[in-house]
Backbone of each chain as ProteinMPNN parsed JSONL, in Angstrom:
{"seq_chain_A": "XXXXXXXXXXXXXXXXXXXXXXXXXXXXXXXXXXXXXXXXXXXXXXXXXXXXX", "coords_chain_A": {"N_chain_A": [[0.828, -1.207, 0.0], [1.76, 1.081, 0.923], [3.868, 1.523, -0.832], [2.407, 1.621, -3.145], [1.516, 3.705, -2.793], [3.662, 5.735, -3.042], [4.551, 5.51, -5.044], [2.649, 6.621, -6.785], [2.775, 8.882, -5.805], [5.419, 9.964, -6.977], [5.08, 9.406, -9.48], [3.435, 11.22, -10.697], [3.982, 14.274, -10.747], [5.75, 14.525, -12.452], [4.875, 13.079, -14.89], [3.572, 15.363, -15.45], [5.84, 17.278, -16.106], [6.408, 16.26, -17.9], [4.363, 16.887, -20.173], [4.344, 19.931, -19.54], [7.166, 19.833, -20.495], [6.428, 19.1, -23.381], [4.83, 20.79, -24.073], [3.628, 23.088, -26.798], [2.65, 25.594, -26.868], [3.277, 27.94, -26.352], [5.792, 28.976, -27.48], [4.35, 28.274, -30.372], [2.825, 30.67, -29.847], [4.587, 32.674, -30.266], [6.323, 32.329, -32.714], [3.946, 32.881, -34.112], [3.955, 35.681, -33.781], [6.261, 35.98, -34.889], [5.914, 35.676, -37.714], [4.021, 37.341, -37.973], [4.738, 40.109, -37.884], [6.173, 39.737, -40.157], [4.862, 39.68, -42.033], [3.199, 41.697, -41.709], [5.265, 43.736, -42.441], [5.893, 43.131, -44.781], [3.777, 43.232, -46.59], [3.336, 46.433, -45.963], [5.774, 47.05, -47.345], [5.21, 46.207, -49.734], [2.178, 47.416, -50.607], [3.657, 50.106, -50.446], [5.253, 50.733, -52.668], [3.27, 49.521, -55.103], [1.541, 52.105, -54.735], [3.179, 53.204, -55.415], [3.45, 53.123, -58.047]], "CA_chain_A": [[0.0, 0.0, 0.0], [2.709, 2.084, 0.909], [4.863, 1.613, -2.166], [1.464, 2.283, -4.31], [1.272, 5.387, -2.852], [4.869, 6.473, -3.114], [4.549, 5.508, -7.146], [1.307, 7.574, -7.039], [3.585, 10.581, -5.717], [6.615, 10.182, -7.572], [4.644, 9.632, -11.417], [2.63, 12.982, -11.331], [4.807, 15.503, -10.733], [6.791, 13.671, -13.732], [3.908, 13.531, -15.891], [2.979, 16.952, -14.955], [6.876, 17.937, -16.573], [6.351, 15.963, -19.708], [3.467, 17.432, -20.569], [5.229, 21.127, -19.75], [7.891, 20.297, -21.722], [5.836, 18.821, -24.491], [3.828, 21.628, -25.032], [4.462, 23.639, -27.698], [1.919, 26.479, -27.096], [4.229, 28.934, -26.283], [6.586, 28.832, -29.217], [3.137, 28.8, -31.342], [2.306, 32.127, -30.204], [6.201, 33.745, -30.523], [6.549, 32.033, -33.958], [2.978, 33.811, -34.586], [4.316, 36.866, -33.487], [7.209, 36.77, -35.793], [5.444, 35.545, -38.445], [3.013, 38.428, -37.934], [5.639, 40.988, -38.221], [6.74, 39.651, -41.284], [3.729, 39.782, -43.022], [3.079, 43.47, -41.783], [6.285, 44.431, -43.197], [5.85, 42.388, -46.483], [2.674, 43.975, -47.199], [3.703, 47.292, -46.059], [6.386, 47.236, -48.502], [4.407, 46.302, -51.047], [1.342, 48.443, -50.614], [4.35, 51.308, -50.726], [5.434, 50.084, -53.968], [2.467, 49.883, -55.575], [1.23, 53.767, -54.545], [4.039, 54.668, -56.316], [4.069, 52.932, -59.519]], "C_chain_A": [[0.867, 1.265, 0.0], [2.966, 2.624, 0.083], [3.5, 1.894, -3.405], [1.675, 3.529, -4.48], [2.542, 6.525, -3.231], [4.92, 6.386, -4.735], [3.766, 6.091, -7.673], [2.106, 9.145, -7.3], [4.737, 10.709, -6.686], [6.385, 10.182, -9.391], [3.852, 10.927, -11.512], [3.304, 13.539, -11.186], [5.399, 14.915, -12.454], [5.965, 13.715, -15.204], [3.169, 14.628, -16.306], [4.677, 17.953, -15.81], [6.911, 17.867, -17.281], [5.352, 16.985, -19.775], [3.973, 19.196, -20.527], [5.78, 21.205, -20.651], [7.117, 20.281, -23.115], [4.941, 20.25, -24.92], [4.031, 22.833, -25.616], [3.673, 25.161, -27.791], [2.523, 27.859, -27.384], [4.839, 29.299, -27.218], [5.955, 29.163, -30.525], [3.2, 30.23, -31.817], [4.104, 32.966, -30.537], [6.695, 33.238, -32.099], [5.27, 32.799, -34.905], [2.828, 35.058, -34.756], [5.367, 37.418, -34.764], [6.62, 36.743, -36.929], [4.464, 36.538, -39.157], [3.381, 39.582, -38.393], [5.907, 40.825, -39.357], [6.025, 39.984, -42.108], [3.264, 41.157, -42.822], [4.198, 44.157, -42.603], [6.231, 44.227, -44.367], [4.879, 43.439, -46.871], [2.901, 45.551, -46.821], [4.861, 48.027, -47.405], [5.594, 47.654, -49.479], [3.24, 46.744, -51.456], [2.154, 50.029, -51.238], [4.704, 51.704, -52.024], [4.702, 50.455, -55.254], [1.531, 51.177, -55.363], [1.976, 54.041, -55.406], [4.35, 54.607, -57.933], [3.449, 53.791, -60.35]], "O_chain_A": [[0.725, 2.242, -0.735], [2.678, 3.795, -0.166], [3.791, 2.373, -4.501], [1.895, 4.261, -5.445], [2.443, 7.704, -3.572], [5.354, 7.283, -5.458], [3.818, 6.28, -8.888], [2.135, 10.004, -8.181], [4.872, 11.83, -7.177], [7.095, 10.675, -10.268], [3.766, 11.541, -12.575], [3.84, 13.269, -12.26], [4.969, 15.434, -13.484], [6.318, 14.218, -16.271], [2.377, 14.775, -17.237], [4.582, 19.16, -16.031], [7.29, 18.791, -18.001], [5.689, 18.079, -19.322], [3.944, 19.737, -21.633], [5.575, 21.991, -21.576], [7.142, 21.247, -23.878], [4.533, 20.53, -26.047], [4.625, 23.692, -24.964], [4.018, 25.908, -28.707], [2.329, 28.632, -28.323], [4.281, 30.132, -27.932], [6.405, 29.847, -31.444], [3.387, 30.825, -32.879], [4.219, 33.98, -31.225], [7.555, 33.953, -32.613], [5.437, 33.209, -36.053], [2.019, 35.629, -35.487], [5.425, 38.494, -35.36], [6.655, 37.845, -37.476], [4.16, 36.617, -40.348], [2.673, 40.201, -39.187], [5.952, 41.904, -39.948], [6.461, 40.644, -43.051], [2.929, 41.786, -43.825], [3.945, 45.087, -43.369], [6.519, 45.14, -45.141], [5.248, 44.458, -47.454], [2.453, 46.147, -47.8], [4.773, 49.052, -48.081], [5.308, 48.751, -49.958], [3.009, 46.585, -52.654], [1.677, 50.824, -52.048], [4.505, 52.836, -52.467], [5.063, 51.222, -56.147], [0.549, 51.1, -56.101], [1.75, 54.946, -56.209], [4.968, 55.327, -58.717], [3.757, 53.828, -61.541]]}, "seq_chain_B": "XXXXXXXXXXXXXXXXXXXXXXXXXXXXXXXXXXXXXXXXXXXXXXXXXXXXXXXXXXXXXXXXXXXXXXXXXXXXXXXXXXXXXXXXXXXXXXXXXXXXXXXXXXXXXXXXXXXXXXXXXXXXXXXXXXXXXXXXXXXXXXXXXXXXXXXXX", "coords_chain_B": {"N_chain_B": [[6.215, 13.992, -35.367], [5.493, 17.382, -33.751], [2.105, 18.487, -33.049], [1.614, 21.348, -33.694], [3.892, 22.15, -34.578], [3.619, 21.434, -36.934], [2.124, 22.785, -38.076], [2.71, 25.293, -37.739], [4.947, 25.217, -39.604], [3.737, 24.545, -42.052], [2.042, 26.679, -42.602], [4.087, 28.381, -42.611], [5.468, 27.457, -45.305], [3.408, 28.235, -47.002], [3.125, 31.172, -46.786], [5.374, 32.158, -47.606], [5.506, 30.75, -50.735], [3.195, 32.758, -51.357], [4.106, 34.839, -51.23], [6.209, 34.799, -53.246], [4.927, 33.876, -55.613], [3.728, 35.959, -56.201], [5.483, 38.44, -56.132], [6.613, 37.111, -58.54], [4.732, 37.086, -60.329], [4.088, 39.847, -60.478], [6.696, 40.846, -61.572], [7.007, 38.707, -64.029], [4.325, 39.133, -65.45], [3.297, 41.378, -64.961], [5.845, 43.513, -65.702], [7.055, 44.726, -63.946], [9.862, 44.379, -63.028], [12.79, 45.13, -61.336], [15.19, 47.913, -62.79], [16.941, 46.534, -65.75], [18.687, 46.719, -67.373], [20.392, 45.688, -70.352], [22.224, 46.917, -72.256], [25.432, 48.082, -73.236], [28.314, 50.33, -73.439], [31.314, 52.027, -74.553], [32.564, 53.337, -71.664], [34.919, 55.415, -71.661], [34.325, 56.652, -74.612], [32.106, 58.282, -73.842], [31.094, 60.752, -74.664], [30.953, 60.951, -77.544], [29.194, 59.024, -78.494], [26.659, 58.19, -79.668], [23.35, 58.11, -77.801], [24.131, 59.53, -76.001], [26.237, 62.013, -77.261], [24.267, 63.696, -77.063], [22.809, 64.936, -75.087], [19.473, 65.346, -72.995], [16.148, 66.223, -72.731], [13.886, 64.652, -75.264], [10.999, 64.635, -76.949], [9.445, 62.203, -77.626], [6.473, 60.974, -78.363], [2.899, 60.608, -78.003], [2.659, 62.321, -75.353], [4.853, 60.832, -74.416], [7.867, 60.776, -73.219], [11.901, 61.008, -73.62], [14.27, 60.666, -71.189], [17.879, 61.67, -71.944], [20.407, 61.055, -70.524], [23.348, 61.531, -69.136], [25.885, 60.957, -66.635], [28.1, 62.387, -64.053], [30.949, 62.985, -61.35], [29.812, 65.663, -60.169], [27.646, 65.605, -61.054], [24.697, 65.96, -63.018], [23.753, 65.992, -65.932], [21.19, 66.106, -68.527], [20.508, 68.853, -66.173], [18.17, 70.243, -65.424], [15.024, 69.565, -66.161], [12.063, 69.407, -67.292], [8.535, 68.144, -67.381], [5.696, 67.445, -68.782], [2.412, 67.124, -66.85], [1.319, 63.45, -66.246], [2.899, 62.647, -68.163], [4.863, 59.787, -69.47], [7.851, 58.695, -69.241], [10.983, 57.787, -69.714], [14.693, 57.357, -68.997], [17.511, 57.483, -70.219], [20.654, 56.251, -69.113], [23.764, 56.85, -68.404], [27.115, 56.438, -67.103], [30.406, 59.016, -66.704], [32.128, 57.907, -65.051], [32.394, 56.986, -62.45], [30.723, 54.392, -60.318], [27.089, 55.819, -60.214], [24.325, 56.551, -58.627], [20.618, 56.501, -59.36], [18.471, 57.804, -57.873], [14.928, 59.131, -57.879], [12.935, 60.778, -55.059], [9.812, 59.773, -53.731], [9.213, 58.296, -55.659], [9.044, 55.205, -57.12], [11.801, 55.481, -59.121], [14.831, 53.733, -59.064], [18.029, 53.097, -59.812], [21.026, 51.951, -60.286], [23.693, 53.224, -61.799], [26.379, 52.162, -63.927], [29.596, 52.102, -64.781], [30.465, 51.932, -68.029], [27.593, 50.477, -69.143], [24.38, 50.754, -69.893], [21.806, 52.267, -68.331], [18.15, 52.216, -68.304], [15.178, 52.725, -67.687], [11.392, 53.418, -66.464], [9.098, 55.786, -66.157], [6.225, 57.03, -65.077], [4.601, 60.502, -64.287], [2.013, 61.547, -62.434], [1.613, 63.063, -60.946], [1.654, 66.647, -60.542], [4.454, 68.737, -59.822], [7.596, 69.289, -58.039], [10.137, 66.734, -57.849], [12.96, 65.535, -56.283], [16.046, 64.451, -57.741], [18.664, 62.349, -56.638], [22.219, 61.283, -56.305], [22.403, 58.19, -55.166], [24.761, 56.315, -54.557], [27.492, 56.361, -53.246], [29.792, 58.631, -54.53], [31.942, 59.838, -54.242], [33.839, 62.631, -53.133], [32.279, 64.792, -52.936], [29.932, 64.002, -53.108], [27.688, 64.011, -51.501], [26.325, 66.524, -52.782], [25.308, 66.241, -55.209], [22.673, 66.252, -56.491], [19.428, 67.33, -58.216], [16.964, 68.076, -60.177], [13.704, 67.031, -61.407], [10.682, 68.555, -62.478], [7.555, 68.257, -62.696], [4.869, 69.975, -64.789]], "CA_chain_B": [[6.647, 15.818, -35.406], [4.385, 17.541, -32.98], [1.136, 18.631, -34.29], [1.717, 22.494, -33.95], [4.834, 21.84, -35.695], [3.288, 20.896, -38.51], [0.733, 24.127, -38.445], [3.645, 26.769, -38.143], [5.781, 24.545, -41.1], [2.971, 24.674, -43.288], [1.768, 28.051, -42.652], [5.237, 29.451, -43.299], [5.598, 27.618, -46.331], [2.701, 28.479, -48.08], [3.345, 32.313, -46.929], [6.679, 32.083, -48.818], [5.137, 30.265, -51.855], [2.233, 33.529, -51.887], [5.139, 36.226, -51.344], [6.872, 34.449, -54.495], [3.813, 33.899, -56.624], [3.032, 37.957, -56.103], [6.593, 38.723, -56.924], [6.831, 36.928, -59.858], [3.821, 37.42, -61.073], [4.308, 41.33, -60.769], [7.736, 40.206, -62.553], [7.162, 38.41, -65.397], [3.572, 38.83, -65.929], [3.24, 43.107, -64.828], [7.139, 43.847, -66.132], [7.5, 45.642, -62.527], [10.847, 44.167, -62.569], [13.967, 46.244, -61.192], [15.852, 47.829, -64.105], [17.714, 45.496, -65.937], [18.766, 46.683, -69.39], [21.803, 45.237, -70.452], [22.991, 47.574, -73.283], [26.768, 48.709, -73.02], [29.194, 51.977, -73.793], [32.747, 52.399, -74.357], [33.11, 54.361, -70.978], [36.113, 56.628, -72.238], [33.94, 57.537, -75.366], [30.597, 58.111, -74.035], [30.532, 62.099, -75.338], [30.957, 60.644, -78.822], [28.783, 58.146, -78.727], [24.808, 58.613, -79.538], [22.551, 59.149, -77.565], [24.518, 60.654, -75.304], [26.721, 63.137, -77.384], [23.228, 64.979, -76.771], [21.974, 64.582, -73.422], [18.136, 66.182, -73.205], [14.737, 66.14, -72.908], [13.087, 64.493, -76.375], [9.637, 63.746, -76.787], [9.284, 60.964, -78.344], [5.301, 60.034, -78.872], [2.025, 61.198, -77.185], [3.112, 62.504, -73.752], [5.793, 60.358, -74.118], [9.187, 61.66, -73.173], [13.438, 60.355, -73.372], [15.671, 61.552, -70.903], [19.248, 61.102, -71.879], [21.092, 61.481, -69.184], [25.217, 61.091, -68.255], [26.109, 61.539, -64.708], [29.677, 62.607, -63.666], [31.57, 63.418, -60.331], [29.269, 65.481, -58.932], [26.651, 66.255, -61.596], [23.073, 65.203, -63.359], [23.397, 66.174, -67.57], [20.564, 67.769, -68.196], [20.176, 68.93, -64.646], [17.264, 70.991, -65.511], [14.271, 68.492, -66.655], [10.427, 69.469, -67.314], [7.412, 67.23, -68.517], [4.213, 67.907, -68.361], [1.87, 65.97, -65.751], [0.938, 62.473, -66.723], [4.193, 62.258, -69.178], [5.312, 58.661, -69.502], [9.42, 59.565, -69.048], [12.212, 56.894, -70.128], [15.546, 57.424, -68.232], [18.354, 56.256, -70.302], [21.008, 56.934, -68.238], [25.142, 56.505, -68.333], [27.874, 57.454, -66.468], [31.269, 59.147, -67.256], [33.738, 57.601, -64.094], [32.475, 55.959, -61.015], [29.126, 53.931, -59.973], [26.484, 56.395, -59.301], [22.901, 56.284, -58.185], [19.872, 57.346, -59.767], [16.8, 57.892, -57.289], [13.711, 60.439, -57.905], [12.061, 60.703, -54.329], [8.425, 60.225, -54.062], [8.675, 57.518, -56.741], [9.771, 53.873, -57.419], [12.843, 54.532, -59.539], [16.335, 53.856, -57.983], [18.884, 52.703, -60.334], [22.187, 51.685, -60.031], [24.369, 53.309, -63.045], [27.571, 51.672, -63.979], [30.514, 52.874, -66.26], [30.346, 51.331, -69.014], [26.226, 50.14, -69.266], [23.624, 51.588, -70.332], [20.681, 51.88, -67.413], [16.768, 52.059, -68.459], [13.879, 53.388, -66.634], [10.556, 54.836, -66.707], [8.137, 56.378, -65.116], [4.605, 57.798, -65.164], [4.75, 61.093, -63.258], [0.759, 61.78, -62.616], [1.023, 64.478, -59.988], [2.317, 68.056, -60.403], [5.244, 69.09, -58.778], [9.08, 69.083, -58.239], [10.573, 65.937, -58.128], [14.414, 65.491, -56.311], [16.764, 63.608, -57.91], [19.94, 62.518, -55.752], [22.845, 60.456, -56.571], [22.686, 57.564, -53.578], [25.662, 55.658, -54.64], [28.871, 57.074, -52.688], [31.181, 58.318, -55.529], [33.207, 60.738, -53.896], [33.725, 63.509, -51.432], [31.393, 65.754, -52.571], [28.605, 62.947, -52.89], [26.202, 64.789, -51.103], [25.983, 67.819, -53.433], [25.134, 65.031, -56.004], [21.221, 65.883, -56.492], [18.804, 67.954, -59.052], [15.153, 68.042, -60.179], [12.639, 66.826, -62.177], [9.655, 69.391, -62.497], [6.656, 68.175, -63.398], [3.639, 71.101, -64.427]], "C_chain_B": [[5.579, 16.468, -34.478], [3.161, 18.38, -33.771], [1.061, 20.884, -34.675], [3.099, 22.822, -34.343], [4.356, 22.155, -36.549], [2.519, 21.802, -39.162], [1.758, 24.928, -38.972], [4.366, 25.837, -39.282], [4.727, 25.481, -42.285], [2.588, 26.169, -43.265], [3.055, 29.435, -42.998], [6.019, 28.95, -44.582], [4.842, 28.236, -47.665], [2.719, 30.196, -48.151], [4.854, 32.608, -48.115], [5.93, 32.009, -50.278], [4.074, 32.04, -52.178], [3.348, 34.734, -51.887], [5.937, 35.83, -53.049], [6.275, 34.417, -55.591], [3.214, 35.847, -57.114], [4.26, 38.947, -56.644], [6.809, 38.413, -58.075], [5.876, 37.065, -60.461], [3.666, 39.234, -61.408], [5.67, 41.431, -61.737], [7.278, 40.1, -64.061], [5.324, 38.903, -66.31], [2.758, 40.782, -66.337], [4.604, 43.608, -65.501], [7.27, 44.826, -65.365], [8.42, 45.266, -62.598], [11.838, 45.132, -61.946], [14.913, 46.283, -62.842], [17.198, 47.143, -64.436], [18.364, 45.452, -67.35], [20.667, 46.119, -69.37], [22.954, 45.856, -71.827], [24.167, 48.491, -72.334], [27.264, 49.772, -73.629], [30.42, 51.438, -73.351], [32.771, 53.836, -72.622], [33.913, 55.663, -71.133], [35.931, 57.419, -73.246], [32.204, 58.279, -75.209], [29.578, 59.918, -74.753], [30.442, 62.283, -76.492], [30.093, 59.493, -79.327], [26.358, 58.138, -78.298], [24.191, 57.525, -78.731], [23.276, 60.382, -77.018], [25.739, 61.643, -75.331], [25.561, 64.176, -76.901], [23.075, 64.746, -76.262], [20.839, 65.397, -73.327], [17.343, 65.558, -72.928], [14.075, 65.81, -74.058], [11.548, 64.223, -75.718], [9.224, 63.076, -78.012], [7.69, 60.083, -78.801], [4.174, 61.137, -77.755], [2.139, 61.536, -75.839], [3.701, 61.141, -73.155], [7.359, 61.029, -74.192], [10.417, 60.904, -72.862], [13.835, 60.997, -72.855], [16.789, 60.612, -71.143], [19.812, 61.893, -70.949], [22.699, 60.671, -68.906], [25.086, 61.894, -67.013], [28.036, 61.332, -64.681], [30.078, 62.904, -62.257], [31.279, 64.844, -60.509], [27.847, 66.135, -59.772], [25.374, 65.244, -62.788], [23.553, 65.98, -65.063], [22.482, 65.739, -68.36], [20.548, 67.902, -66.733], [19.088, 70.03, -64.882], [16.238, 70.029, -66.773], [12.876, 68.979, -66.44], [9.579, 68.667, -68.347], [6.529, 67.701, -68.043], [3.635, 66.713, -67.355], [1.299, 64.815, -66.567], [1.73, 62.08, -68.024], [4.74, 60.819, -68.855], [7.141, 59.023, -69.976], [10.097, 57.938, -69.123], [13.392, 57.653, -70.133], [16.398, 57.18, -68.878], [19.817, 56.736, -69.931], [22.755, 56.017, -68.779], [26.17, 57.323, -67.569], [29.276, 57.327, -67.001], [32.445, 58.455, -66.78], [33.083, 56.692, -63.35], [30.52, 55.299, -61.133], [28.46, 55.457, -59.659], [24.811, 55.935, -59.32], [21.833, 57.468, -58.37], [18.196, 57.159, -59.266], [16.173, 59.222, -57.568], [12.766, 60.07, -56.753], [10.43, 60.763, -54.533], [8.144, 58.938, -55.407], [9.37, 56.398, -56.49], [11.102, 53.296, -58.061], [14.184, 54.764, -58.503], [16.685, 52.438, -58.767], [20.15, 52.859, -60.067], [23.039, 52.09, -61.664], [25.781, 53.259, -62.842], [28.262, 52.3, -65.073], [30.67, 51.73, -67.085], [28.924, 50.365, -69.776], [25.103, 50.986, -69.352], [22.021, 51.226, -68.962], [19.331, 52.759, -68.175], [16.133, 51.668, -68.016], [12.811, 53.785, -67.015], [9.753, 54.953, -65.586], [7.055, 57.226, -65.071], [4.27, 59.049, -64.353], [3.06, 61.936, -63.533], [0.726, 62.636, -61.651], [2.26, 65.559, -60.036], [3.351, 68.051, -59.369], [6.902, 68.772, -58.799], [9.468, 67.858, -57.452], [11.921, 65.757, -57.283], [14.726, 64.14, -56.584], [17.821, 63.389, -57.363], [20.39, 60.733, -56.375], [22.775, 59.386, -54.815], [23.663, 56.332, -53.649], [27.27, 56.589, -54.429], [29.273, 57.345, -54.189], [31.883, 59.888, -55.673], [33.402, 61.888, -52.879], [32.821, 64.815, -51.687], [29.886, 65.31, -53.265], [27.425, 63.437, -53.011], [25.392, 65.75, -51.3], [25.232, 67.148, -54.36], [23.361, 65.544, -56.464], [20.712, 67.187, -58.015], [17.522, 67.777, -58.65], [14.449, 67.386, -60.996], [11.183, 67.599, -61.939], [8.601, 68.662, -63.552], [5.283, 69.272, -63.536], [2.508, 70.522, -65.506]], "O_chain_B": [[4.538, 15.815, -34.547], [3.287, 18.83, -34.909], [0.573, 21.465, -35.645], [3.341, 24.027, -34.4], [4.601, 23.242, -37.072], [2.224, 21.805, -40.357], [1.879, 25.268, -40.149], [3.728, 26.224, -40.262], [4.863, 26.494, -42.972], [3.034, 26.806, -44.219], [3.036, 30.611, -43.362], [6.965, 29.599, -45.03], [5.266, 28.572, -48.771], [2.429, 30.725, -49.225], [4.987, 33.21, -49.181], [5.757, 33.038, -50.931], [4.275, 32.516, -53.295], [3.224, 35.574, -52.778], [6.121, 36.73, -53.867], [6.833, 34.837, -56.605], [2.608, 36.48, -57.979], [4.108, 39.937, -57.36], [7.213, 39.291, -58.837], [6.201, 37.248, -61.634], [3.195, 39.71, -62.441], [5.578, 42.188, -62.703], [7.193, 40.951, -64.947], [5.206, 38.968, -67.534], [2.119, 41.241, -67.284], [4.21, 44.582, -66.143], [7.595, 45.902, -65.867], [8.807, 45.993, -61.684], [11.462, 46.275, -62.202], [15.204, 45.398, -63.646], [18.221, 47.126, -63.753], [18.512, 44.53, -68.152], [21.646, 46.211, -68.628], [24.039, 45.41, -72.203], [24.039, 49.194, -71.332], [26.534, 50.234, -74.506], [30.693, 50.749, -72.368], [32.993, 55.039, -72.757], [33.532, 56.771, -70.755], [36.572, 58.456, -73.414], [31.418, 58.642, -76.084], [28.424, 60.198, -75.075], [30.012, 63.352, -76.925], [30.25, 59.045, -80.463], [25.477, 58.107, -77.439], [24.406, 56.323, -78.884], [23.204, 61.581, -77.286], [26.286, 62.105, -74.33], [25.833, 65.284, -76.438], [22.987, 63.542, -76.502], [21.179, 66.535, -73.649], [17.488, 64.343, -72.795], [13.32, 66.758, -74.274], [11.118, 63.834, -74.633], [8.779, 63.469, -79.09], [7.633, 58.984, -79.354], [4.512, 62.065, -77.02], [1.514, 60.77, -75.105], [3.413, 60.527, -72.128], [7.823, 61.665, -75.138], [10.308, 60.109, -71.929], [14.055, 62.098, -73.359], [16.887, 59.421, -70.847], [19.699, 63.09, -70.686], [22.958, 59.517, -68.566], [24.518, 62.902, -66.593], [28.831, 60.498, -65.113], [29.001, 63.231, -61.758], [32.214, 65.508, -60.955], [27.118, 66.979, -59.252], [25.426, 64.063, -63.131], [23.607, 67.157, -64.706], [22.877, 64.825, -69.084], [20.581, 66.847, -66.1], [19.414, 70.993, -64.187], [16.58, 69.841, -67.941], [12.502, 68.947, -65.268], [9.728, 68.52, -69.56], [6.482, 68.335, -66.989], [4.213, 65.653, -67.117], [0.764, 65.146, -67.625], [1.258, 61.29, -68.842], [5.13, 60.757, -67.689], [7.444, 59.579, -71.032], [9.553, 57.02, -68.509], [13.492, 58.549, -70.972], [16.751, 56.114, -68.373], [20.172, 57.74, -70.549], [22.851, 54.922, -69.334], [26.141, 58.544, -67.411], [29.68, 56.304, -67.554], [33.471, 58.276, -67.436], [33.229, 55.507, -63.65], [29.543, 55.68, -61.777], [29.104, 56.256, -58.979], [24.315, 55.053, -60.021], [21.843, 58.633, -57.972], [17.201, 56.693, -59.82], [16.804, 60.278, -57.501], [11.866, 59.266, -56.996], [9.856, 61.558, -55.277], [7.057, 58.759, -55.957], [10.302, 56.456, -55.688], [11.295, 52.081, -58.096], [14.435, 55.568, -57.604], [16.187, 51.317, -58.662], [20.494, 53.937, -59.582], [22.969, 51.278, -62.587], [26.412, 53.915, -62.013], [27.757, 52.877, -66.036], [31.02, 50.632, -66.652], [29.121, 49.668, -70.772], [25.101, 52.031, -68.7], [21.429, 50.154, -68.84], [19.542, 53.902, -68.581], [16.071, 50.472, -67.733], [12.867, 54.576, -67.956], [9.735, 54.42, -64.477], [7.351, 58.42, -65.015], [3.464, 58.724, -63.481], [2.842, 62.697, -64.476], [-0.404, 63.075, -61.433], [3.43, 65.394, -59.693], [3.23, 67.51, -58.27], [7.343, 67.985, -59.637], [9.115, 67.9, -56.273], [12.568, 66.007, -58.3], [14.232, 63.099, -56.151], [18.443, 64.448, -57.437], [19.762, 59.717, -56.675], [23.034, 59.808, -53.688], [23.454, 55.381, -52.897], [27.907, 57.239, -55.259], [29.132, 56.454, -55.026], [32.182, 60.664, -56.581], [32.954, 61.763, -51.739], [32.656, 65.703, -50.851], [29.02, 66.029, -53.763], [26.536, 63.455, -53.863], [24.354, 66.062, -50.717], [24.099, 67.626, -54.32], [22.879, 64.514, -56.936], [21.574, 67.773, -58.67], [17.001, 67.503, -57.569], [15.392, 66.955, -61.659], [10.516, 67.08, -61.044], [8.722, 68.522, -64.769], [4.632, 69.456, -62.508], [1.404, 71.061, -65.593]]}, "name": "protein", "num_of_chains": 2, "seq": "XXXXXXXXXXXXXXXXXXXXXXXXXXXXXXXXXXXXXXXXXXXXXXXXXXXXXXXXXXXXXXXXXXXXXXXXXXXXXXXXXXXXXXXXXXXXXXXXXXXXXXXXXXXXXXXXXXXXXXXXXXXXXXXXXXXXXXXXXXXXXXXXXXXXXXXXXXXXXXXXXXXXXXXXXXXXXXXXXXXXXXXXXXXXXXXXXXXXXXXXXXXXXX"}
């Protein structure tokens, strides 16, 4: 009973880190971010561009 | 691969692929390209050598207009340029010594003129008004005097 409980305590925390590391949400949004930028600048350009042709 | 992997991949290839499709299609299909003429000059004879023994203002067709144009250490030939508004203007441009650079603020062109090549341009100038032209290719120590006009009325 003991040793259940001590394998109870010692796998969540653990499965509770995978799952941290694993998750990629974060990264999502900062790759969304740059991605975001890029595409403001792209199209800024090229809105500029085309005004002036 | 994890599955928001596979979102940002794809979502930043197919942005590529639409930035490239919009480029080349303004490319080959609009002839927006950057200027690219590939006609050459003896450098050492270019004041004997037509167009540009005459350097000027022609007009060449229905409010169509040629500038010939040589550029030298630290000057624009003509440096005094008028078209009327909505003049369709062709640039053809050479220089006598060093690289210089041929931008008209306010507009799209900005050419790179080399000694010994012939650079070709144009440009649609649909709103009234003076124009600066400035050399923006270093070529020498008094560079920054480098500029003129284009007057359009």
């Amino acid at each position: 009973m003991a040793e259940k409980h001590l394998s109870h305590h010692s796998q969540s925390p653990e499965k509770n880190n995978n799952e941290d590391v694993n998750s990629m949400k974060g990264t999502m949004v900062s790759v969304g971010f740059v991605a975001a930028v890029i595409v403001v600048m792209w199209v800024a350009v090229f809105w500029l561009y085309m005004a002036r042709v | 691969m994890h599955r928001l992997e596979e979102t940002w991949l794809t979502v930043s290839a197919g942005i590529l692929i639409i930035f490239m499709f919009i480029v080349g299609y303004q490319t080959f299909a609009m002839g927006m390209g950057p200027p690219s003429n590939k006609e050459t000059i003896d450098p050492q004879k270019v004041e004997e050598t037509a167009p540009f023994d005459h350097p000027g203002v022609f007009k060449v067709g229905e409010n169509k207009y040629e500038v010939v144009m040589t550029m030298e250490a630290f000057s624009f030939n003509p440096d005094d340029i008028t078209v009327p508004k909505g003049a369709e203007v062709e640039f053809v441009l050479t220089t006598k010594d060093v690289v210089h650079g041929f931008q008209v603020a306010g507009t799209n062109i900005n050419a790179m003129v080399t000694p010994g090549h012939i650079q070709r341009i144009s440009q649609t100038f649909d709103e009234p008004g003076e124009y600066l032209i400035l050399c923006n290719e270093y070529c020498g120590v008094a560079h920054q005097l480098m500029s003129t006009t284009i007057t359009v009325n």
